[in-house]
C-alpha positions as CSV (number, residue, x, y, z in Angstrom):
1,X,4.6,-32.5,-5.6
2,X,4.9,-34.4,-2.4
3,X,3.6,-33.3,1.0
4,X,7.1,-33.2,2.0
5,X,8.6,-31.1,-0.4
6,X,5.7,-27.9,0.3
7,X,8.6,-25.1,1.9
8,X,7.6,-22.9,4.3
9,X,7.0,-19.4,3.5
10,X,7.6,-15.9,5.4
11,X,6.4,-13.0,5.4
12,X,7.5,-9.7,7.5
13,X,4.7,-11.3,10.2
14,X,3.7,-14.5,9.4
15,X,4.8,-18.1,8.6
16,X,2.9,-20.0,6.4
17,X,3.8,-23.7,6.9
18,X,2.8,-27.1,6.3
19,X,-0.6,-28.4,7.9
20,X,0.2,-31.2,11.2
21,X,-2.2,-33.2,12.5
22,X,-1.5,-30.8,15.8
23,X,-3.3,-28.2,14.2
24,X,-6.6,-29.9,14.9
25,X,-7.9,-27.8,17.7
26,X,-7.1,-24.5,16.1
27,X,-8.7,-25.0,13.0
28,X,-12.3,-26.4,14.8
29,X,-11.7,-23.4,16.6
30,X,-11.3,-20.7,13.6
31,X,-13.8,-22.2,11.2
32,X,-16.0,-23.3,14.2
33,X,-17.4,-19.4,14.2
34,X,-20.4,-19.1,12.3
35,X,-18.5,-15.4,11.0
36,X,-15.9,-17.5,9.8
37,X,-17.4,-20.7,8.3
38,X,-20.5,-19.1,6.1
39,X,-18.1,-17.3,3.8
40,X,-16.9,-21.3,2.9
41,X,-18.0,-22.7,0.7
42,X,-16.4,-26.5,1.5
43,X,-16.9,-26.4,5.5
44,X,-20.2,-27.3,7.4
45,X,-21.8,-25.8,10.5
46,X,-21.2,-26.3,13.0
47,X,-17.4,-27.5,12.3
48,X,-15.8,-29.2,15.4
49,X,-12.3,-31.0,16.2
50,X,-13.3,-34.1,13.8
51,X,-14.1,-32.0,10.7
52,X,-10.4,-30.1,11.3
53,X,-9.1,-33.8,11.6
54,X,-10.6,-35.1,8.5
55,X,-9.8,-31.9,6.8
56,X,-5.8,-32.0,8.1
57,X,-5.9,-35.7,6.8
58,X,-7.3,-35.4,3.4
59,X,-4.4,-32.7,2.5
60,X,-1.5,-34.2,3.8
61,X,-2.7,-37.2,2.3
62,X,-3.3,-35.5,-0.9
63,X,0.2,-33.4,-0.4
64,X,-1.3,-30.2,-2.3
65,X,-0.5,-26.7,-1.5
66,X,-2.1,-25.7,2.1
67,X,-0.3,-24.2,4.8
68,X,-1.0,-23.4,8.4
69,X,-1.3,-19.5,8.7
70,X,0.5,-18.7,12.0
71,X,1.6,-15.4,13.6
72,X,3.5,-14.9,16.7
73,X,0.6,-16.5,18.6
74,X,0.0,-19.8,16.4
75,X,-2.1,-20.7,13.9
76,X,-4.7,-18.2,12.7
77,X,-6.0,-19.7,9.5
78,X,-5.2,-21.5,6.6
79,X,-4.5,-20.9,3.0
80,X,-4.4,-22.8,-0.4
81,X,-3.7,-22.9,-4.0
82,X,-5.8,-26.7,-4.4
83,X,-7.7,-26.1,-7.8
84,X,-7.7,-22.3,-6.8
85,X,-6.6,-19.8,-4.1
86,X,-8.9,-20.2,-1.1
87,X,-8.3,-18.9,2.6
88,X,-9.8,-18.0,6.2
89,X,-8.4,-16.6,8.8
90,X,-9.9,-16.7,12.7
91,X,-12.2,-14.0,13.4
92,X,-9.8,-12.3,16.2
93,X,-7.3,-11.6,13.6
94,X,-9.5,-9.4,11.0
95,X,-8.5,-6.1,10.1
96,X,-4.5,-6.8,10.0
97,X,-4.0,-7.3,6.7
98,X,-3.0,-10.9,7.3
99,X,-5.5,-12.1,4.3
100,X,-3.5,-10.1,2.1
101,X,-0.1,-11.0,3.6
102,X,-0.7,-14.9,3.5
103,X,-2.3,-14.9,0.4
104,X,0.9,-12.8,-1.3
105,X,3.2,-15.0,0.1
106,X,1.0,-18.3,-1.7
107,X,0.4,-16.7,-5.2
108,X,4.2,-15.5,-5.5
109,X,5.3,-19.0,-4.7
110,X,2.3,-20.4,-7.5
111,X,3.8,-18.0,-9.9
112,X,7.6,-19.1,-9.0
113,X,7.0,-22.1,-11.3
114,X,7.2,-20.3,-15.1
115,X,5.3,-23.2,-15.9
116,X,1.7,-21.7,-14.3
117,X,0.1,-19.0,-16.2
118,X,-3.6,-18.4,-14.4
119,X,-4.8,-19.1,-11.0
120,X,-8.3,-19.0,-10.1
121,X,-10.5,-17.7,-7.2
122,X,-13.5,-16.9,-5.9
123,X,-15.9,-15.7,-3.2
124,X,-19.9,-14.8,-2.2
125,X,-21.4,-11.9,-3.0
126,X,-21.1,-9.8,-0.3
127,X,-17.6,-10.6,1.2
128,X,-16.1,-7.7,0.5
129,X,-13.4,-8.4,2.3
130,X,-12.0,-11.0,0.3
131,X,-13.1,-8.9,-2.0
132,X,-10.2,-6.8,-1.3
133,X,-7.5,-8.9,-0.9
134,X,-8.5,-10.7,-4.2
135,X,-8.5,-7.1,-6.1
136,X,-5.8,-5.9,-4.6
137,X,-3.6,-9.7,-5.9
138,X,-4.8,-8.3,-9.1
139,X,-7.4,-11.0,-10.0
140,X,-10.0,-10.0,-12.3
141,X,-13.4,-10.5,-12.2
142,X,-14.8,-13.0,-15.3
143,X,-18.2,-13.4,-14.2
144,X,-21.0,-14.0,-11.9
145,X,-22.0,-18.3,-11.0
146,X,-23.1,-19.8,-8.0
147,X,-21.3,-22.0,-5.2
148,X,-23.1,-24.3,-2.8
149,X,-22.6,-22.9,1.0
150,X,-21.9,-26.2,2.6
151,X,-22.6,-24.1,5.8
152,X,-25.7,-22.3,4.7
153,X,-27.4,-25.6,2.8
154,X,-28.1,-24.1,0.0
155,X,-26.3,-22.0,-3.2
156,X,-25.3,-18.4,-3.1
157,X,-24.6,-16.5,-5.7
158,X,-20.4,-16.2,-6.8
159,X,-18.0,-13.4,-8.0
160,X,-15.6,-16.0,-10.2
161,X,-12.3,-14.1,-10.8
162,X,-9.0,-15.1,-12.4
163,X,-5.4,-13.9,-12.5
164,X,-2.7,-14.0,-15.0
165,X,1.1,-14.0,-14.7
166,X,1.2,-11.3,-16.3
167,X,-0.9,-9.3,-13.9
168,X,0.6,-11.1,-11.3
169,X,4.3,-9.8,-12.6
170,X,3.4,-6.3,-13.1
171,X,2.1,-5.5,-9.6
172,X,5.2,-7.0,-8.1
173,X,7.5,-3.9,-9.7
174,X,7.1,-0.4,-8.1
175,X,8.3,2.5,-9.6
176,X,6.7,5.6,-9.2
177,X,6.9,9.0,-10.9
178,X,6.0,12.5,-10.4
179,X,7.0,15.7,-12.4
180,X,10.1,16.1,-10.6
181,X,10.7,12.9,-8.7
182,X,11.6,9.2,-8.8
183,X,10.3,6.6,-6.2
184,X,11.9,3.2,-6.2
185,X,13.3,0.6,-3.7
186,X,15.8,1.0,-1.9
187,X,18.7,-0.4,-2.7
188,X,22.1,-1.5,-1.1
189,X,24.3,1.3,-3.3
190,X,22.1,3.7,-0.8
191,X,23.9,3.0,2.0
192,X,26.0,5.9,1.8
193,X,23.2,8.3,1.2
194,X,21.0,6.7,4.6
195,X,24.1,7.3,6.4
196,X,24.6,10.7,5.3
197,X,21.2,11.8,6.1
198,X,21.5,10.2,9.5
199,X,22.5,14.3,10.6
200,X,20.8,15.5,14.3
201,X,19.0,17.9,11.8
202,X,17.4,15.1,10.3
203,X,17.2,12.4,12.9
204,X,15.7,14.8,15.9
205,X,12.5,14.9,14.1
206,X,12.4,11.1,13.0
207,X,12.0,8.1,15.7
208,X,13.8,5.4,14.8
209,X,16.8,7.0,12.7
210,X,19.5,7.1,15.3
211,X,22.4,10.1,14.5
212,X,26.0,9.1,12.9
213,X,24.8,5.9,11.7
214,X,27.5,3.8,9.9
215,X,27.1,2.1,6.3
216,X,26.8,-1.4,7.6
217,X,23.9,0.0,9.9
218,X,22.7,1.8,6.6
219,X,23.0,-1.4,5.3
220,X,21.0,-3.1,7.7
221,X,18.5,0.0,7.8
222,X,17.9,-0.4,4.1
223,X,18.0,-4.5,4.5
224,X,14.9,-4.7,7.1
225,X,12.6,-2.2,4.5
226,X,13.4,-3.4,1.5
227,X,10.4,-3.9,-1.0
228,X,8.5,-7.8,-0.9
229,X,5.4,-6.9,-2.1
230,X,3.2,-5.6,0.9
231,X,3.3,-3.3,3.8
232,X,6.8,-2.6,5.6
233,X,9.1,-1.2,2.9
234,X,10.7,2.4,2.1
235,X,11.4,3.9,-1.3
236,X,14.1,6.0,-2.0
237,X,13.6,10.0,-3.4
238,X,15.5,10.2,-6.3
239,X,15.6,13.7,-7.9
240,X,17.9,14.2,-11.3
241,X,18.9,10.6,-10.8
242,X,20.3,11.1,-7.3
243,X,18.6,10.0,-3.6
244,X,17.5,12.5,-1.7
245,X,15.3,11.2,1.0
246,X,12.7,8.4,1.5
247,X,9.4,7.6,2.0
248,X,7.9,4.1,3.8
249,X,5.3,2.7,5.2
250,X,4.9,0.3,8.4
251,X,3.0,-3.3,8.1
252,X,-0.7,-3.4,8.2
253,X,-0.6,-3.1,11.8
254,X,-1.6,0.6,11.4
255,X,0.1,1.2,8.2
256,X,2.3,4.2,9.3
257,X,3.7,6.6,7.0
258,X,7.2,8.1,7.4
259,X,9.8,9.8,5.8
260,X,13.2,11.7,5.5
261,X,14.3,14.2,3.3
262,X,18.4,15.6,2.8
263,X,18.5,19.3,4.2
264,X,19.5,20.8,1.1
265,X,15.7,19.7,-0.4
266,X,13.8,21.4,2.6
267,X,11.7,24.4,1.9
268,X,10.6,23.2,-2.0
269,X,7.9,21.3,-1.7
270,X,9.4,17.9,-2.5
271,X,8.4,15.7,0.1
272,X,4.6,17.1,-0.6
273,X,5.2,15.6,-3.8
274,X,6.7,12.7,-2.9
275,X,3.7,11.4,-0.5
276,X,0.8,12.3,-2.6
277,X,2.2,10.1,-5.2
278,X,3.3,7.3,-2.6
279,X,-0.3,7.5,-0.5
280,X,-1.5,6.5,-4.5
281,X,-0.2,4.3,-5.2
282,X,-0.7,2.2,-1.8
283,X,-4.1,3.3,-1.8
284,X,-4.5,1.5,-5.2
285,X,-1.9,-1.6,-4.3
286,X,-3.1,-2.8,-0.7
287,X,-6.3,-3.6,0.8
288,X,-6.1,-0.6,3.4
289,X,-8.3,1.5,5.0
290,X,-6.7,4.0,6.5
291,X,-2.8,5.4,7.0
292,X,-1.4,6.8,10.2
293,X,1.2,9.4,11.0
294,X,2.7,11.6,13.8
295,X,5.4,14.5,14.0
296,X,6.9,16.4,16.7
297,X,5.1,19.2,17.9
298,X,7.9,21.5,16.9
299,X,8.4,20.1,13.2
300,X,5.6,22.2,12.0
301,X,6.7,21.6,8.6
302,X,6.2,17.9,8.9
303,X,2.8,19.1,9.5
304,X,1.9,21.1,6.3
305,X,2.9,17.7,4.4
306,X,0.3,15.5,6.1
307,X,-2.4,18.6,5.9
308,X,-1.6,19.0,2.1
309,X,-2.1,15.4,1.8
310,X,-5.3,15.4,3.5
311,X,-4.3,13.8,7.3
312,X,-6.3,15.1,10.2
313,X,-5.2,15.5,13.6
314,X,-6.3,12.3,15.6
315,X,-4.8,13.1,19.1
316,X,-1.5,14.0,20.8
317,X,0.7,12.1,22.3
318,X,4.5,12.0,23.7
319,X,7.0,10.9,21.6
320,X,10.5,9.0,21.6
321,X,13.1,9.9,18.4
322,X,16.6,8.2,18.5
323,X,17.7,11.5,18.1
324,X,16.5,13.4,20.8
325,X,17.8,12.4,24.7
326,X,14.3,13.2,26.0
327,X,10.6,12.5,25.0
328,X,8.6,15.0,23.5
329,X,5.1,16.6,22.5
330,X,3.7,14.4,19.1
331,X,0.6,15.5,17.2
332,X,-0.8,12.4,15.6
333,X,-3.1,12.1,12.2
334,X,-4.6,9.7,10.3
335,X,-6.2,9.6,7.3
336,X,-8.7,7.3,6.1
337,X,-9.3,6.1,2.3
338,X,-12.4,7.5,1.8
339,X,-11.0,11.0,2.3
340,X,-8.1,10.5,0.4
341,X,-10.4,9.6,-2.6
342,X,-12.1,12.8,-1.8
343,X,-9.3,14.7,-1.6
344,X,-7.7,13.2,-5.2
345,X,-10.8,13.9,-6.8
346,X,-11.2,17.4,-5.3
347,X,-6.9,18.0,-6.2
348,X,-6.3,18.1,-2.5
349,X,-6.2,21.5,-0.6
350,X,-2.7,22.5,-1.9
């Protein structure tokens, strides 16, 4: 593979896209933090514009796998599949999921080719944050070595880990089940269903469903959450083989939960269903930490779904719904993964 033939990814926030000899400056300045650089192992410290030059160089030279990380602001870090998967990201950027997102985005292109079966990675003891993003890929662990910390002078000790196609495959299908209930993406045939449910019943108590929507706007609706593997997707309620609502989630920014459900479902304890089995399963997928929500202060039954799943009020707030011509009262809640695994374990508080 050439230099010139690497494509550029997307995801729903970033663009991952070939290294330029421009990029100089924002590299020295990422890896230039001392939070940043002694999780490396390759960089030294202090790392300045030269290093980022040399480093630039050497891979468009070599015209492996390493793109430029970039949000709407520019570049934020790097990522690469050279020998194994390897990132950073600037320290200002932490806590948005963006490790996750960029590294997605890289392995599902690795494992486009039928021809790779294993990728490797890696990282120090005590990064649990990679940690994360590398469990929640899918990789495996094989073993404990050691790595030599270019930035630390000296070797630390290494969490080696390893993941297979076949791993890799598996984790990119969701499909959830419950007793009564089917979760699965949504899909274009749904259109008539989203545009059914778009009623003032429904869409007063939502904030982005506007009333009388039309199947093309279904269309679109369904088209801008459809399932790519992390954060910003809804699944569709089936019951008996029919939709009858959904269930979503925003990006990492936050990670918000929301959902609908049809009329003719409320009042049976469906949607209860529906989100304990959904906060699971993203809980187990994705490298969050917690999951947000708000209702309107007079959708009370909104609020027995969040309390059954174990949300806590957070705040209130004043709200704007598509449905409604003025703002109202919102009660927010969030609830963080530590409690959730509490509340599993414990069966929740029914």
């Amino acid at each position: 593979m050439t230099y010139a033939a690497l494509p550029t990814l997307r995801t729903p926030r970033l663009t991952l896209r070939p290294l330029t000899p421009d990029d100089a400056d924002a590299i020295a300045a990422g890896v230039g933090n001392f939070d940043v650089s002694k999780w490396l192992g390759v960089v030294p410290y202090p790392y300045d514009r030269a290093d980022a030059e040399a480093f630039i160089a050497r891979h468009i030279e070599a015209g492996g796998p390493v793109w430029a990380v970039c949000d709407a602001s520019g570049l934020v870090g790097t990522v690469g599949l050279v020998n194994e998967l390897g990132y950073w990201l600037a320290r200002p950027v932490w806590g948005k999921g963006y490790g996750f997102e960029a590294a997605h985005a890289a392995v599902n292109w690795w494992f486009s080719d039928p021809a790779r079966d294993t990728l490797l990675s890696g990282h120090f003891a005590g990064n649990t944050r990679s940690r994360g993003v590398l469990t929640a890929l899918g990789f495996e662990e094989t073993g404990m070595g050691t790595r030599h910390a270019k930035s630390l002078s000296q070797d630390v000790a290494s969490h080696e880990m390893r993941l297979s196609r076949e791993e890799w495959l598996a984790r990119q299908a969701i499909d959830i089940r419950t007793d009564r209930l089917r979760l699965r993406p949504l899909e274009e045939s749904d259109a008539a269903f989203i545009a059914d449910l778009a009623r003032e019943e429904v869409t007063r108590m939502l904030f982005s469903l506007k009333t009388g929507l039309t199947e093309d706007e279904a269309r679109a609706f369904i088209h801008a959450r459809r399932w790519r593997g992390v954060p910003g997707f809804a699944l569709a309620i089936e019951q008996g083989g029919r939709a009858i609502g959904y269930v979503a989630t925003g990006n990492f920014s936050g990670v918000e939960l929301y959902y609908a459900l049809h009329p003719d479902h409320w009042g049976k304890g469906v949607m209860s269903e529906a989100v304990q089995a959904f906060l699971a399963d993203i809980f187990a997928r994705f490298p969050i930490t917690r999951v947000v929500a708000d209702r309107f202060e007079d959708n009370p039954a909104s609020g027995r779904v969040l309390e059954k799943c174990g949300f806590q009020v957070t705040g209130r707030d004043v709200g704007h719904s598509a449905g409604r011509l003025e703002p109202a009262p919102v009660i927010t809640y969030a609830l963080m993964r530590t409690r959730h695994q509490v509340f599993q374990d414990q069966g929740g508080d029914g």
